[in-house]
N, C-alpha and C positions, 0 to 999 in steps of 0.2 A: 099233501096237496090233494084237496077235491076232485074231484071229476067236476062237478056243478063248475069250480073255479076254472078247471083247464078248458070246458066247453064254453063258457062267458068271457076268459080269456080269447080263444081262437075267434069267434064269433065279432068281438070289439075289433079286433086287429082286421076280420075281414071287412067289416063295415069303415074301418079307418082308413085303410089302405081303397078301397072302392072312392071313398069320397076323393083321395086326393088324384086316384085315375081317371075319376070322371073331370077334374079340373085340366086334363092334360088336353082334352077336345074344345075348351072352353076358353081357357086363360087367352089372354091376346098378349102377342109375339111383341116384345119392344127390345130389338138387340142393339146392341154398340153399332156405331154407323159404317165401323171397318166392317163387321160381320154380316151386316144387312145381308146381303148380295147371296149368301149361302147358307142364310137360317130361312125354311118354310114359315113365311111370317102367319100368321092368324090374327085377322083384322079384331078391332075391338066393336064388339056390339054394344045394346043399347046394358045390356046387363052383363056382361063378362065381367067388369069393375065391380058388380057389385056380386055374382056369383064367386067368384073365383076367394076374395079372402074369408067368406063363409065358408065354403065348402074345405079349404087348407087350414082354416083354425079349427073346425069339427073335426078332422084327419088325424093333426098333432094330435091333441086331446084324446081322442081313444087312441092312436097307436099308445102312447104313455098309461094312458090307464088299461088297454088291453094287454100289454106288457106285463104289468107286474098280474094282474090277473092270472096270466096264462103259466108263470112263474111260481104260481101261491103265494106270493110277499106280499108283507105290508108297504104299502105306498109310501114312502115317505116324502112330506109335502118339496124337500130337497131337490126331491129326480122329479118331480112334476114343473120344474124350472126349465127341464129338457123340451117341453111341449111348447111354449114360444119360440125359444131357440132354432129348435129344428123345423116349425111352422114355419118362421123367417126367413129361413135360408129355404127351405124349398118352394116359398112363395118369391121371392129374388129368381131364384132358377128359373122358376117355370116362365115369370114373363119375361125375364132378360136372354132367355132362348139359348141357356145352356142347356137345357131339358134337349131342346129337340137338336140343336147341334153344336156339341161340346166341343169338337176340335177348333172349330170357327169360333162359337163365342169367348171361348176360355182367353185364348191368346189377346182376344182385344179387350176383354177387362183388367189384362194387365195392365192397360195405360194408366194412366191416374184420373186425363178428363174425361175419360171416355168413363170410367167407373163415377166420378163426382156427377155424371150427368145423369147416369142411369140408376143413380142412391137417388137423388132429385126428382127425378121422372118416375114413370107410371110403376116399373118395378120397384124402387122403394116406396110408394105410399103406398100399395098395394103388401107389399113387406109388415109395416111397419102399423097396420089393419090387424095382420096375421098375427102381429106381437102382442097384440094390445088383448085380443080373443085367447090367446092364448095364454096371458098371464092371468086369467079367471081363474085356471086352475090352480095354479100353486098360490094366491090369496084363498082361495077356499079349504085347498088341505091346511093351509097351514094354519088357517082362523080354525077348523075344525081338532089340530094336534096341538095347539098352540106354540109354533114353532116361530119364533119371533125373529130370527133370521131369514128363514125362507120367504117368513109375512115383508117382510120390509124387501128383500130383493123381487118379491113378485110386483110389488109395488113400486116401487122403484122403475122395472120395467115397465109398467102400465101407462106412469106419468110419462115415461122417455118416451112411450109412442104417442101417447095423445097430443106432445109436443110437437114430434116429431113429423106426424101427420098431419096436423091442423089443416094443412092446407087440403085435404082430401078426407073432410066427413064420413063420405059415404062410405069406402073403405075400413075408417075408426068403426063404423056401427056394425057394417056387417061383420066384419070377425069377431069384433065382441056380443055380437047376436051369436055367430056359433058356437064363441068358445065357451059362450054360458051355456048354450043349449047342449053340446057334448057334458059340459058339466051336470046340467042337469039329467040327462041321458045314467050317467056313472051313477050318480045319487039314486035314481032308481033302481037299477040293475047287480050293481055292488056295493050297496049300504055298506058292508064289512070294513071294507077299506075307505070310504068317502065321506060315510056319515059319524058323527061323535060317538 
């Protein structure tokens, strides 16, 4: 493993990890109505919807590509399926206000309406933004390895969220603005692993 690789590694992880800390000031609070009461809500501004799945689909994206960088491996377009996944769920968190308080919210997304409400609501289309940004990634490894599994589950995912989201554009666009621009991002800095 390189040196050039381990420093481009650490470097993607710290710019990934940044984006998704700087969302934590930003993202607006929408918890279960049990938990209301004991989550620090954060009102939504005129751009927090549209900062917040930008900035969480940039985040996924280099933490996965800063990953295997920092590791020396080759990427394969497989594990770059992780980068929606985990986009998804820590864009869920953050506005469903398990981020800021887990004991409070945790308990009341066990309900079932209280969760059917909040997959509906501002944390799933803000989710499901983050899904769609981040399936740029592994259509791109995998158009470039020609991995025709991964090609179709990225895809796959892309359609479930544009579906899934319709009802929230603005969300659809921004994360797929980042998750291409993280993509593009890799494509310049680690051609090794991103480009053919």
């Amino acid at each position: 493993m390189s040196l050039r690789s381990r420093l481009l590694g650490s470097a993607l992880l710290v710019v990934g990890v940044a984006a998704l800390a700087t969302t934590v000031s930003v993202t607006p609070t929408v918890p279960p109505e049990s938990a209301a009461d004991s989550v620090s809500l954060i009102a939504p501004t005129p751009y927090s919807f549209v900062v917040t799945p930008l900035l969480v689909a940039v985040g996924a994206v280099l933490l996965v590509g800063g990953a295997a960088a920092l590791a020396g491996v080759d990427l394969s377009a497989r594990a770059t399926l992780l980068a929606p996944a985990v986009g998804g769920v820590a864009a869920f968190a953050l506005v469903a206000g398990v981020v800021a308080a887990p004991a409070a919210t945790l308990p009341a997304l066990a309900e079932t309406d209280a969760l059917a409400t909040l997959l509906t609501g501002p944390p799933g289309t803000v989710a499901t933004g983050v899904v769609a940004g981040g399936a740029v990634a592994p259509i791109v490894r995998a158009t470039t390895t020609e991995d025709t599994a991964a090609l179709l589950a990225g895809s796959v995912l892309l359609l479930a969220a544009l579906a899934a989201g319709a009802s929230d554009p603005v969300s659809l666009v921004t994360g797929g603005v980042g998750g291409a621009a993280a993509v593009g991002l890799l494509w310049a800095v680690d051609p090794e692993r991103w480009r053919p």
